[in-house]
N, CA, C and O of each residue as an XYZ file, in Angstrom:
576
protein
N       0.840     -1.163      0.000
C       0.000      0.000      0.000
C       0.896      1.240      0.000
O       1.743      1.255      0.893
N       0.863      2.368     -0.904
C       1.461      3.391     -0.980
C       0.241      4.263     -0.200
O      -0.975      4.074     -0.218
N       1.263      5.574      0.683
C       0.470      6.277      1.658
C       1.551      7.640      0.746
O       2.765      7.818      0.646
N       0.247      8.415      0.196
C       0.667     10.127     -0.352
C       0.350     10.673      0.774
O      -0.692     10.635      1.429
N       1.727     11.380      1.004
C       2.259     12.572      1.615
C       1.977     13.384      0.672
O       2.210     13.196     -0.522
N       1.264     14.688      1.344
C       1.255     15.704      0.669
C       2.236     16.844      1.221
O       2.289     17.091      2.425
N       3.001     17.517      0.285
C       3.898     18.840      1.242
C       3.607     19.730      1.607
O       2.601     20.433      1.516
N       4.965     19.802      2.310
C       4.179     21.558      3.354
C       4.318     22.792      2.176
O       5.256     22.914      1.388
N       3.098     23.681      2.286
C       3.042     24.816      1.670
C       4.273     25.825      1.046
O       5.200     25.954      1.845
N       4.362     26.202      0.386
C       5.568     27.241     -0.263
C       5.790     28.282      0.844
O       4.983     29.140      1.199
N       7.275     28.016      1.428
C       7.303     29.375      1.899
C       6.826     28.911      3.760
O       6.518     29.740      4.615
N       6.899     27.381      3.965
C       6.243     27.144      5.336
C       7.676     26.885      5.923
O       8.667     26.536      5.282
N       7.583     27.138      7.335
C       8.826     26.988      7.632
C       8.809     25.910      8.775
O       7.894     25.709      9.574
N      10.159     25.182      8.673
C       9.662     23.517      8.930
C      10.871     23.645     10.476
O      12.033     23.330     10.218
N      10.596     24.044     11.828
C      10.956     24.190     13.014
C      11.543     22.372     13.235
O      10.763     21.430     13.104
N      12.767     22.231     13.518
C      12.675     20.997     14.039
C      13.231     20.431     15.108
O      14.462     20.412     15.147
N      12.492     19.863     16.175
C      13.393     20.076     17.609
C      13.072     18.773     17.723
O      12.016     18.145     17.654
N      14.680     18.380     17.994
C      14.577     16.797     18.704
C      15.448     16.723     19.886
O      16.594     17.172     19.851
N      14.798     16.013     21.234
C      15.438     16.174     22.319
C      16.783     15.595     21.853
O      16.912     15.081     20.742
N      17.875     15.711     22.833
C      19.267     15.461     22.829
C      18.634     13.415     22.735
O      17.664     12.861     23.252
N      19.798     12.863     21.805
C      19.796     11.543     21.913
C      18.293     11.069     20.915
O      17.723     10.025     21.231
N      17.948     11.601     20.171
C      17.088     11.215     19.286
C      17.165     11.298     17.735
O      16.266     11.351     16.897
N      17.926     11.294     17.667
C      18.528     11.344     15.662
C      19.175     12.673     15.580
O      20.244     12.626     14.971
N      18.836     13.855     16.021
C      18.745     15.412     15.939
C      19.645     15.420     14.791
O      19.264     15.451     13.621
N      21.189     15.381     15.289
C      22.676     15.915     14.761
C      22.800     14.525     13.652
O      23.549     14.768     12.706
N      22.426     13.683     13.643
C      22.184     12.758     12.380
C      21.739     13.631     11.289
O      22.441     14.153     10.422
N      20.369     13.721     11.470
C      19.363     14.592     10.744
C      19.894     15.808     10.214
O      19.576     16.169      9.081
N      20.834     16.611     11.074
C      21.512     18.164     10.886
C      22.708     18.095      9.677
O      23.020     18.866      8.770
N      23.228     16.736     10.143
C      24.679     16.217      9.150
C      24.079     16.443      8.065
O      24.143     17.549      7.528
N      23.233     15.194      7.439
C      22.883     14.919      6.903
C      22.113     16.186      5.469
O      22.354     16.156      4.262
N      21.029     17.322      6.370
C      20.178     18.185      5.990
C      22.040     19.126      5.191
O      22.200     19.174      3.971
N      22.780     19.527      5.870
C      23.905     20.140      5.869
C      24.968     20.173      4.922
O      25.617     21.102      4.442
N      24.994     18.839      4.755
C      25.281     18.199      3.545
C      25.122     17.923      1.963
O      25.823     17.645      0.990
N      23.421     18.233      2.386
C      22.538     18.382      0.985
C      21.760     19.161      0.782
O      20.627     19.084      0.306
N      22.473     20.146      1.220
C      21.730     21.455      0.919
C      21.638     21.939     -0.894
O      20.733     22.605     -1.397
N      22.679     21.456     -1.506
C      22.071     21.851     -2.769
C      20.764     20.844     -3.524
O      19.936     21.251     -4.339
N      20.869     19.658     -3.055
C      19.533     18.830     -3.350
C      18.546     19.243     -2.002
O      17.886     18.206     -1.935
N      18.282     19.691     -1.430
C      17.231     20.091     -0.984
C      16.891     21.214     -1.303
O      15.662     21.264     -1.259
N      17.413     22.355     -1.669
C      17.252     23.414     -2.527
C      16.230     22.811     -3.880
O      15.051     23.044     -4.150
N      17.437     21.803     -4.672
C      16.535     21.496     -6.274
C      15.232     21.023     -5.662
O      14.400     20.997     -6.568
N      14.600     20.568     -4.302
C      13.259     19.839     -4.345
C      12.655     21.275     -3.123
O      11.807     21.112     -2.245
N      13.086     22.051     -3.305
C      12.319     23.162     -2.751
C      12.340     23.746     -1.276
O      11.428     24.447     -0.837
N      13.509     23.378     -0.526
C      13.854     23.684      0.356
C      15.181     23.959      1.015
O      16.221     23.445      0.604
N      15.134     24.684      1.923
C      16.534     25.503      2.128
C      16.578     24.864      3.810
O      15.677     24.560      4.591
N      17.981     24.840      3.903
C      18.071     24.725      4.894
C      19.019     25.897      5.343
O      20.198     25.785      5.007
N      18.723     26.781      5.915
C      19.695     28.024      6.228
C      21.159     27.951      7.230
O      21.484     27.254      8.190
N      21.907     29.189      6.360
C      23.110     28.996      6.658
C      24.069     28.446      6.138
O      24.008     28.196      4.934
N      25.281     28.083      6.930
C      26.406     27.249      6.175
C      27.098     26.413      7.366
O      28.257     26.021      7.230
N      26.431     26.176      8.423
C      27.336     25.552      9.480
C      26.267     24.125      9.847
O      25.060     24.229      9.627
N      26.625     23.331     10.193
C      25.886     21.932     10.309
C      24.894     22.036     10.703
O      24.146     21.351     10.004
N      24.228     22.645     11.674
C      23.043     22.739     12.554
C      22.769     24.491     12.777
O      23.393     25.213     11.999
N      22.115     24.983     13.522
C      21.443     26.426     14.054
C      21.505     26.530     15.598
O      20.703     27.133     16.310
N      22.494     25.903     15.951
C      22.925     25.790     17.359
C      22.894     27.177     17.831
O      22.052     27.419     18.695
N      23.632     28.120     17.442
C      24.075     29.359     17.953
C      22.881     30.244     17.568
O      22.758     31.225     18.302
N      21.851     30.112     16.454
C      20.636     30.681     16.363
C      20.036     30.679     17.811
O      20.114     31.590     18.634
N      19.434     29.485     17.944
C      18.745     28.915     18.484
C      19.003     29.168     19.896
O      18.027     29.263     20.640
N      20.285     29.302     20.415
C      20.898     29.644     21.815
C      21.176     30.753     22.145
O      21.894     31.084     23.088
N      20.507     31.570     21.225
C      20.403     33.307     21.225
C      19.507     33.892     21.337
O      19.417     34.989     21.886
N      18.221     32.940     20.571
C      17.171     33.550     20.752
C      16.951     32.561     22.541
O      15.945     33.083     23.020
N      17.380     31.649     23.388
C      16.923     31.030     24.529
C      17.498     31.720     25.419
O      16.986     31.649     26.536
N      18.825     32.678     25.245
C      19.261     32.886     26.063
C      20.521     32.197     26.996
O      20.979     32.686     28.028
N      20.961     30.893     26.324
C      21.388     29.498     26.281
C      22.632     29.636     26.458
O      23.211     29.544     25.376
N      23.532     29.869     27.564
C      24.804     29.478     27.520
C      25.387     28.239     26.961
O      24.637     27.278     26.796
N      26.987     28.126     26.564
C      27.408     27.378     25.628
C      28.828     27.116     25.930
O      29.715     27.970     25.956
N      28.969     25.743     26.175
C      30.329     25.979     26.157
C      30.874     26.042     28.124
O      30.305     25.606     29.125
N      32.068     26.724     27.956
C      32.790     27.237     28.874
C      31.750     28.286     29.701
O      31.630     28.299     30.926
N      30.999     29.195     28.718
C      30.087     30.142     29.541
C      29.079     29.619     30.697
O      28.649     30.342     31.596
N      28.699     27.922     30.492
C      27.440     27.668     31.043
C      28.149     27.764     32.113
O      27.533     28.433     32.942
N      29.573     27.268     32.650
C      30.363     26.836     33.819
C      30.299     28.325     34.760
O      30.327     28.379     35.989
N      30.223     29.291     33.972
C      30.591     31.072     34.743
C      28.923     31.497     35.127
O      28.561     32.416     35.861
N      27.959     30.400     34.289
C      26.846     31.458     34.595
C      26.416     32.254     33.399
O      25.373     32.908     33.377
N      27.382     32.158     32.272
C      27.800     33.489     30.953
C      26.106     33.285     30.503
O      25.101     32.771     30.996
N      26.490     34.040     29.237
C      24.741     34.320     28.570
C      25.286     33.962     27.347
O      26.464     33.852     27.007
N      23.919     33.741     26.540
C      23.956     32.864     25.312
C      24.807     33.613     24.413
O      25.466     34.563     24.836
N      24.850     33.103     22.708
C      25.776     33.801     22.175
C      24.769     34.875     21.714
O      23.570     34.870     21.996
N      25.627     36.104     20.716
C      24.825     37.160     20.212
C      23.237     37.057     19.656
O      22.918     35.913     19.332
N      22.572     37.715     19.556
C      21.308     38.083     19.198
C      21.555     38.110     17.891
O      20.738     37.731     17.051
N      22.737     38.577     17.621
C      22.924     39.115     16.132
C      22.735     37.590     15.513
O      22.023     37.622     14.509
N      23.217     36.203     15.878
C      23.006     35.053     15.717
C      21.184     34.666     15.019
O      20.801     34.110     13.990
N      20.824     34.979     15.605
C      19.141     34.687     15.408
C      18.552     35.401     14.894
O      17.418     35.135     14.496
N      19.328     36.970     14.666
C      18.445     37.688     13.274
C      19.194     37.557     11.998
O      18.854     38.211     11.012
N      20.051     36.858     11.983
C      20.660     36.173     10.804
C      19.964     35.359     10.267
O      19.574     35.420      9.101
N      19.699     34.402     11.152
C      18.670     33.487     10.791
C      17.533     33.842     10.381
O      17.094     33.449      9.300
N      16.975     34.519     11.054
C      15.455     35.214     10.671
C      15.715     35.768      9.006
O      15.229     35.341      7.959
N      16.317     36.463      9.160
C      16.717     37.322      8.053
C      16.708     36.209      6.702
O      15.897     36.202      5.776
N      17.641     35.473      6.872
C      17.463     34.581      5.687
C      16.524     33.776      5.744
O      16.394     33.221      4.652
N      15.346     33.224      6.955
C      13.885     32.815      6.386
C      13.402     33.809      5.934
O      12.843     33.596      4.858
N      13.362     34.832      6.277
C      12.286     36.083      5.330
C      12.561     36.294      4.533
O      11.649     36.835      3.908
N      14.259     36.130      3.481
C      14.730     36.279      2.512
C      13.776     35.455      1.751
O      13.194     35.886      0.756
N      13.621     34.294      2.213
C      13.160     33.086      1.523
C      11.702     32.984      0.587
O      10.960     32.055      0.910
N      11.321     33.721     -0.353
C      10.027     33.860     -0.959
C       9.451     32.765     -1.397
O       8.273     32.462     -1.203
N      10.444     31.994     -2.140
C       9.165     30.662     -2.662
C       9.421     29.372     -1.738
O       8.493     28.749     -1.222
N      10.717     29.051     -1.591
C      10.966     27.474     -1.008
C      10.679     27.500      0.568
O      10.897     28.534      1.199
N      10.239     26.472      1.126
C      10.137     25.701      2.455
C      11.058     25.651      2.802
O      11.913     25.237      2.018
N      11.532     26.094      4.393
C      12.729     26.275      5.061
C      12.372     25.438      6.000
O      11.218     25.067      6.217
N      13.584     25.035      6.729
C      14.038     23.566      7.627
C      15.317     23.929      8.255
O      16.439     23.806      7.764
N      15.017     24.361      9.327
C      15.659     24.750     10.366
C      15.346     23.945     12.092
O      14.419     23.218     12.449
N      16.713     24.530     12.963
C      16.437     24.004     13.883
C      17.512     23.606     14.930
O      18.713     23.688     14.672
N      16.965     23.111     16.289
C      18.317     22.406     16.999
C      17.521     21.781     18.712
O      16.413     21.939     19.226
N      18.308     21.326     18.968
C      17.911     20.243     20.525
C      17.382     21.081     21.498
O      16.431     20.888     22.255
N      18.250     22.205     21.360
C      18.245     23.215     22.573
C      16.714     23.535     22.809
O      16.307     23.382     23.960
N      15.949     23.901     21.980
C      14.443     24.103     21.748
C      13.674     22.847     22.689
O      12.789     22.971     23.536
N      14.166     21.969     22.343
C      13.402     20.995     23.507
C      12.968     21.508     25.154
O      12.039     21.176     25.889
N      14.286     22.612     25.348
C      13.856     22.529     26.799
C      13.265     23.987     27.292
O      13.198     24.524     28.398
N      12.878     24.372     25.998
C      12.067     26.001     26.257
C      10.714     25.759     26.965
O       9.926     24.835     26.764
N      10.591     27.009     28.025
C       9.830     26.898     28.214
C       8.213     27.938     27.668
O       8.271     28.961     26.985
N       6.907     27.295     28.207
C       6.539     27.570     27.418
C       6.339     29.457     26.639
O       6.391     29.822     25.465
N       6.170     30.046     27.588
C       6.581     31.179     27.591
C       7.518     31.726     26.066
O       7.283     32.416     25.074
N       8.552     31.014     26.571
C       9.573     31.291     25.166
C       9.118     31.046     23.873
O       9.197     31.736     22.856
N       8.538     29.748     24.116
C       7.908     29.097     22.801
C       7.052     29.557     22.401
O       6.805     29.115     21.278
N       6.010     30.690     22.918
C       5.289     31.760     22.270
C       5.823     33.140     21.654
O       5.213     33.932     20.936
N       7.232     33.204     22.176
C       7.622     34.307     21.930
C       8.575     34.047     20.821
O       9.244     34.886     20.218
N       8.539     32.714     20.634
C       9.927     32.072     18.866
C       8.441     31.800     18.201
O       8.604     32.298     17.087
N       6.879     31.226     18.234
C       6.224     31.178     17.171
C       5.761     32.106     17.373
O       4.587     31.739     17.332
N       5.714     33.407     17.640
C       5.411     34.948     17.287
C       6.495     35.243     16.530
O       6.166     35.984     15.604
N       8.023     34.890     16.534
C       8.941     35.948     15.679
C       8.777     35.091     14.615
O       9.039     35.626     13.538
N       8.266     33.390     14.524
C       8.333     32.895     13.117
C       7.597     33.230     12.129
O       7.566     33.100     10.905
N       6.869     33.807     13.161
C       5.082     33.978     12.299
C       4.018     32.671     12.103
O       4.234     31.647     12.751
N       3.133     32.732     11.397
C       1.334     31.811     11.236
C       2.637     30.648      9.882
O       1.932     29.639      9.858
N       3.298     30.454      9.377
C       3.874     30.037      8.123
C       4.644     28.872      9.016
O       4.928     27.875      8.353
N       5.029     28.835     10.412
C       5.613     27.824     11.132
C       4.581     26.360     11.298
O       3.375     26.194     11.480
N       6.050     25.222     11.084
C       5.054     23.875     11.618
C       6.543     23.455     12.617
O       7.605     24.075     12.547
N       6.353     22.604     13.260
C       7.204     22.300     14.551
C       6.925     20.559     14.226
O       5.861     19.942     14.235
N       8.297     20.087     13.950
C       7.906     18.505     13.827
C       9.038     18.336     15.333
O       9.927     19.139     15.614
N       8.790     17.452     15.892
C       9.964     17.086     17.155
C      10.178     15.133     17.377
O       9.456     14.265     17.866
N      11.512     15.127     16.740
C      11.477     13.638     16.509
C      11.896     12.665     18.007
O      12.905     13.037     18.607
N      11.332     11.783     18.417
C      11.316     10.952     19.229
C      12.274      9.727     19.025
O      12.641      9.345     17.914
N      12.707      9.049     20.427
C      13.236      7.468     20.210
C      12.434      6.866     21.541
O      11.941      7.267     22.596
N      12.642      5.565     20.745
C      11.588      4.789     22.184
C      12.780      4.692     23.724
O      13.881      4.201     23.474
N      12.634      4.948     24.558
C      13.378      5.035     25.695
C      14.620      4.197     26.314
O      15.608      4.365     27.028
N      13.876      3.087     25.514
C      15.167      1.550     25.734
C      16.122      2.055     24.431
O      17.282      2.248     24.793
N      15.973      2.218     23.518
C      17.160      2.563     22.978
C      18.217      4.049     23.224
O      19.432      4.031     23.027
N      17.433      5.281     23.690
C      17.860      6.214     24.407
C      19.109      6.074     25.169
O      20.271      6.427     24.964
N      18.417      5.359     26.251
C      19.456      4.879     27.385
C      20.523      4.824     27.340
O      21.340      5.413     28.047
N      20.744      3.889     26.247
C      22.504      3.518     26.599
C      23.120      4.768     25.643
O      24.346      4.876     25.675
N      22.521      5.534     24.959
C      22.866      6.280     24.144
C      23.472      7.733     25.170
O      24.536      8.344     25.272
N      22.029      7.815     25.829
C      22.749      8.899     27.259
C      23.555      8.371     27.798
O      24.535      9.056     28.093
N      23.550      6.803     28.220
C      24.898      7.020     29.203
C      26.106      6.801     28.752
O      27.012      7.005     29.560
N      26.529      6.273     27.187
C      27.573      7.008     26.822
C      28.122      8.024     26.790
O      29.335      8.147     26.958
N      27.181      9.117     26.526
C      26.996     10.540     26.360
C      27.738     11.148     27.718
O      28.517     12.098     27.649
N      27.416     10.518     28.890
C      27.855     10.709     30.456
C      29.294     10.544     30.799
O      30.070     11.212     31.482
N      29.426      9.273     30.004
C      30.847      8.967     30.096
C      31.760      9.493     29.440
O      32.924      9.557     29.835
N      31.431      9.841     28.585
C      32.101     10.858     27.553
C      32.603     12.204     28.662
O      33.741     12.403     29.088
N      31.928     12.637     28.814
C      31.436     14.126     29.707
C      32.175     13.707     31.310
O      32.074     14.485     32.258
């Protein structure tokens, strides 16, 4: 049985937050990589750096790094109207943006990022079932 997907609208902008340990930075490689074939099928993924980490931790407020250890504050603002800037650049193609950090906004914030996206935002947030998670965080621990 074939199941049609229909696409998102011209010009919709495709938010994508996956908690830490759920494909996210797979997905980011990957999107990052093929940005000129996702362009030819109608979508942009903005920027030039793997993911929207530093967007995304500008508009949260999100220390990074060495800063979280001092207390510091996220990186520039100027970060996230970059971003903005080149979705609004964007007239015809579907944009696909995004990063983990968004997972842990609260809600508050999250009215105040789908007010700057505007009514043209959809928010997909990808999941893993919990038993496979696991050992994935506690590598992640040991690492750290």
């Amino acid at each position: 049985m074939t199941v049609e997907i229909e696409a998102l609208p011209p010009r919709t902008r495709l938010f994508h937050v996956g908690p830490p340990k759920t494909g996210t930075t797979a997905l980011q490689q990957v999107a990052s990589e093929s940005r000129a074939v996702l362009l030819a099928h109608g979508v942009r993924y903005p920027g030039r750096s793997r993911n929207h980490r530093l967007a995304v931790a500008a508009f949260l407020d999100r220390p990074m790094g060495w800063a979280k250890a001092d207390g510091g504050r996220g990186p520039s603002l100027r970060n996230w109207y970059e971003l903005l800037g080149e979705l609004d650049a964007e007239t015809r193609r579907r944009t696909w943006f995004g990063h983990e950090y968004a997972a842990r906004a609260e809600p508050v914030v999250i009215e105040r990022l789908a007010e700057q996206l505007g009514p043209s935002l959809h928010v997909v947030i990808t999941l893993r079932h919990y038993a496979r998670m696991l050992p994935s965080a506690w590598q992640e621990l040991l690492k750290a």
